[in-house]
C-alpha positions in Angstrom: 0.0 0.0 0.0 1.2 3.4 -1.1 1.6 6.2 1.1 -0.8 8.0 -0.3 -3.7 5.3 0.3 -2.9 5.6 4.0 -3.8 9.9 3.6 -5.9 12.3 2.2 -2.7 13.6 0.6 -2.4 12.8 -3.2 0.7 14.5 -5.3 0.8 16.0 -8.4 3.2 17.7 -10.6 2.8 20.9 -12.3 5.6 23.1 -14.2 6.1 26.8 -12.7 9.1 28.9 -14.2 10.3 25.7 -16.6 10.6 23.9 -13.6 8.6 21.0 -12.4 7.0 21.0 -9.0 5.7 18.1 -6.8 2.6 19.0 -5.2 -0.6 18.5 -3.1 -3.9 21.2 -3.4 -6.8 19.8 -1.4 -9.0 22.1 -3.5 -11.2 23.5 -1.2 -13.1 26.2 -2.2 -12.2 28.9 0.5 -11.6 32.3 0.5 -8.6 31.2 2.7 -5.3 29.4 0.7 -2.7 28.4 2.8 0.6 27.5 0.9 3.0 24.8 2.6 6.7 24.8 2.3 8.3 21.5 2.7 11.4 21.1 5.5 14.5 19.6 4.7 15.7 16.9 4.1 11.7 15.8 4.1 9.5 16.3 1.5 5.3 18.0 1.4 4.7 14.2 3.7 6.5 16.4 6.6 3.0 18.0 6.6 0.8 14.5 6.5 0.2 15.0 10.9 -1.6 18.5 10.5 -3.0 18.0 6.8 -6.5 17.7 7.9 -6.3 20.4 10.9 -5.4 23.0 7.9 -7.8 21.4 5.7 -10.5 22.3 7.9 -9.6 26.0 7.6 -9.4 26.8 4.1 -7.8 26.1 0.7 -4.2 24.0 1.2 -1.1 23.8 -1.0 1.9 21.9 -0.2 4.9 22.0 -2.5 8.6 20.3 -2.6 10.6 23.8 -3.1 12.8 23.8 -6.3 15.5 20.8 -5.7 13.9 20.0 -3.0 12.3 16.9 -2.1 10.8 15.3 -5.3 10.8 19.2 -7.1 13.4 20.1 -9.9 15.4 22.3 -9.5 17.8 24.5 -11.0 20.8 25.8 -9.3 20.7 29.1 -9.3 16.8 28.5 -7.5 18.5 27.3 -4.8 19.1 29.8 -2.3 17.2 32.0 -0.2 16.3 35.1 -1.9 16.2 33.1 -5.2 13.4 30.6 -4.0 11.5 33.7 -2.5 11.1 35.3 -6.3 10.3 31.9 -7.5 7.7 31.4 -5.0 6.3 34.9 -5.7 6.2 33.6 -9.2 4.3 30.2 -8.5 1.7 32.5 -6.3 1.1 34.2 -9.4 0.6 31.6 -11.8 -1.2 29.6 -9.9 -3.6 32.1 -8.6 -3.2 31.4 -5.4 -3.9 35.0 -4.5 -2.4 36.5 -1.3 -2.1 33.3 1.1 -0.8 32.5 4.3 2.9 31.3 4.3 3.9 28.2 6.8 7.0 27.6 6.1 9.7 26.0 8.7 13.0 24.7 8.3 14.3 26.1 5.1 10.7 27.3 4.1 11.7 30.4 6.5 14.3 32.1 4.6 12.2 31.5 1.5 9.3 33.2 3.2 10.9 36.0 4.3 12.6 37.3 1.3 9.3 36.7 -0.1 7.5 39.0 2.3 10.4 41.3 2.5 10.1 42.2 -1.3 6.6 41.2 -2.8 4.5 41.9 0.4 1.4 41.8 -1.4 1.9 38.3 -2.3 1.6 37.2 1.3 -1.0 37.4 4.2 0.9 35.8 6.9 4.1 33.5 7.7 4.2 31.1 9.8 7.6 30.3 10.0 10.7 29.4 12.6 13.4 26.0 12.9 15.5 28.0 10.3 19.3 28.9 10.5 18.5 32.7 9.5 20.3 34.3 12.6 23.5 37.0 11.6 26.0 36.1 13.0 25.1 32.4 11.9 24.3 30.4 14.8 23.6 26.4 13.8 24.5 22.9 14.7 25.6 19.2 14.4 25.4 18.2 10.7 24.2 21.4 9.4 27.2 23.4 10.7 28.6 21.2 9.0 27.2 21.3 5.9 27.4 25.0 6.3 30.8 25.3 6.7 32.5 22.6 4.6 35.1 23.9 2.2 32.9 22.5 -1.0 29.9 20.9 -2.1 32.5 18.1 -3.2 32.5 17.0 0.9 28.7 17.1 0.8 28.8 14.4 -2.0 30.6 12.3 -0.3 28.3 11.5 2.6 26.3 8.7 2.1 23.0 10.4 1.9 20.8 7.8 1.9 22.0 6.8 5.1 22.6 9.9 6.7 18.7 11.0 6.1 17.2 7.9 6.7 19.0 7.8 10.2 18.0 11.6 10.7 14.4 10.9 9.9 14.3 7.7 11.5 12.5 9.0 14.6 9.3 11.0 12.9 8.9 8.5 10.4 10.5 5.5 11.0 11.9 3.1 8.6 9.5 0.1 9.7 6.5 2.3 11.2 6.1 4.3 7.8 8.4 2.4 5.5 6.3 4.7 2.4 6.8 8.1 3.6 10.7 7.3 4.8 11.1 6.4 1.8 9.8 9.2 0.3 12.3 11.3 2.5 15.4 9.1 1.6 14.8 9.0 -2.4 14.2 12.5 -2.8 18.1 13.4 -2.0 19.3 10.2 -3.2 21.9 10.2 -6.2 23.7 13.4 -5.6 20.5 15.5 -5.0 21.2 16.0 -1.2 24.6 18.1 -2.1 22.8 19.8 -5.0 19.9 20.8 -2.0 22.3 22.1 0.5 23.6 25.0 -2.0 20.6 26.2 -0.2 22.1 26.0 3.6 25.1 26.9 2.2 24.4 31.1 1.0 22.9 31.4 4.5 26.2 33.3 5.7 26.0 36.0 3.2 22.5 36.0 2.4 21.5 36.3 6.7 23.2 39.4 6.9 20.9 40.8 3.6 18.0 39.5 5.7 19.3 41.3 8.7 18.7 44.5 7.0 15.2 43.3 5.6 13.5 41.4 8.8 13.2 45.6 10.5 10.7 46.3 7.4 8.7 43.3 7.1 5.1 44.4 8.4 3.6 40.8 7.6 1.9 39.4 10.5 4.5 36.2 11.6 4.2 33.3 13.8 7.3 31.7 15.2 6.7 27.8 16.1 9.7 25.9 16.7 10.6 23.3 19.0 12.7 24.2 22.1 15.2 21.4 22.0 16.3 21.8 18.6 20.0 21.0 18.5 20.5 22.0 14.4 18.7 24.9 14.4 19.5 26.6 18.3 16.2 28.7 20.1 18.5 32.0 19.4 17.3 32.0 15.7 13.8 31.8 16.6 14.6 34.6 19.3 16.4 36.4 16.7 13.1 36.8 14.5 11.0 38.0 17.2 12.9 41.0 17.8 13.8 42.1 14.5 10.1 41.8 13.0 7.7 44.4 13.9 4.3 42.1 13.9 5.3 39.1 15.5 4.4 36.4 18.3 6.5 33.1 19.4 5.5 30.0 21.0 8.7 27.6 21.7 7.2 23.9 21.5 7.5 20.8 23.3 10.3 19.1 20.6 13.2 19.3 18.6 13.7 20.0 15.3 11.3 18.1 13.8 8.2 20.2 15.8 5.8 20.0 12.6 5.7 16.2 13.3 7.3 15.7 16.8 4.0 18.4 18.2 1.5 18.0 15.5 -1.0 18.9 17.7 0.6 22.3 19.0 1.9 22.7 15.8 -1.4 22.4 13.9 -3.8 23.9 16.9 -1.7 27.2 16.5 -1.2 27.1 12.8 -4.9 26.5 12.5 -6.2 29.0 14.8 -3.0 32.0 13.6 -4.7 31.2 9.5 -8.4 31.5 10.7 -8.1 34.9 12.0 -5.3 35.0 15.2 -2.8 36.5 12.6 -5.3 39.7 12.5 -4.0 40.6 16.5 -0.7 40.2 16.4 0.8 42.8 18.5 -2.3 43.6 20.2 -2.2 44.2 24.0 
């Protein structure tokens, strides 16, 4: 049985900017569209815990980000500020309208630039578990990945085992042998080092941000698990002070908080989308 029998997720490609996108839309007819940016090194199944809590609220569309998870991707898409124009792009072309942003992990960046310079495109973010601090603050293997001299180090890990032992824990190997699968095939074959160019501009391209994150007046929600040992609280911190309409909640789990606290993680997401995102900042 696929993984996709066991959801209400289905995927489906579609081509944005020459460049072929895996995605889910549950087609709701809603004034509401929420657009989901899948983590790395997951894919849009990342989002399978708290699928139906969104779907209750409005219009949801998950995508793999360009040369990320089962996505194309082109090199120069991958990075930051790059992914942010695409994604104001895809907005466009797909109608999607002005929607509501949750984007963690890598998804964060993304959003942001995207706010920063085509605020009309966006509604809300609901971002955090991203590496966006300047100076650069991260840990264990994505320090690492950050600071290795090349990509040519990155493609000599042995990615398949490398992700499926870091996704192990939120969707284990025997418990959803489809969806870790899913994880562990979408970097597979030299795709994981092509994906961390992403990671990789972060040290020039926080301290653009830096400058940005003062003038971004989109509504933001920081979720993030406390106990994140790649991604340390201080990034999270770092957002909350820097952007003018903003509120935190530090969660119950580590990196992995979309699917470690699904129910925290979907409650707030839920509630921020259906109108919470309106009182930021209020007393």
């Amino acid at each position: 049985m696929s993984a996709e029998a066991l959801s209400p997720i289905s995927t489906y490609f579609r081509v944005c900017d020459g460049v072929r996108v895996r995605y889910v839309d549950n087609r709701a007819d809603s004034d509401i569209t929420v657009l989901l940016l899948a983590p790395w090194p997951e894919t849009l199944w990342a989002f399978r815990r708290i699928w139906s809590r969104l779907s209750a609220v409005g219009r949801v569309v998950a995508i793999d980000m360009p040369g990320f998870g089962h996505s194309d991707g082109r090199s120069e898409l991958i990075a930051p500020d790059a992914s942010g124009a695409f994604l104001a792009r895809l907005i466009d072309k797909w109608a999607l309208g002005s929607p509501h942003i949750v984007g963690p992990d890598v998804g964060t960046a993304a959003a942001l630039f995207l706010a920063a310079r085509t605020p009309e495109r966006v509604t809300s973010l609901t971002i955090g578990g991203g590496a966006v601090r300047f100076p650069i603050e991260a840990g264990g293997a994505l320090k690492d990945i950050i600071e290795a001299p090349s990509l040519d180090v990155v493609r000599g890990l042995n990615a398949r085992a490398n992700i499926g032992q870091t996704v192990e824990a939120v969707a284990g190997s025997d418990s959803e042998p489809e969806v870790h699968e899913d994880y562990v095939s979408a970097y597979d074959l030299g795709r994981f080092a092509e994906s961390a160019r992403f990671v990789r501009h972060y040290p020039e391209q926080n301290r653009v941000l830096r400058g940005l994150l003062p003038t971004i007046a989109t509504p933001t929600q920081i979720l993030a698990g406390r106990n994140d040992d790649l991604v340390p609280w201080s990034n999270n911190q770092y957002l909350h002070d820097l952007l003018p309409n903003s509120e935190i909640h530090p969660l119950d789990a580590g990196h992995f908080a979309w699917e470690q606290a699904p129910e925290a993680y979907g409650g707030l997401t839920a509630e921020w989308i259906s109108g919470g995102y309106r009182h930021v900042g209020a007393s």
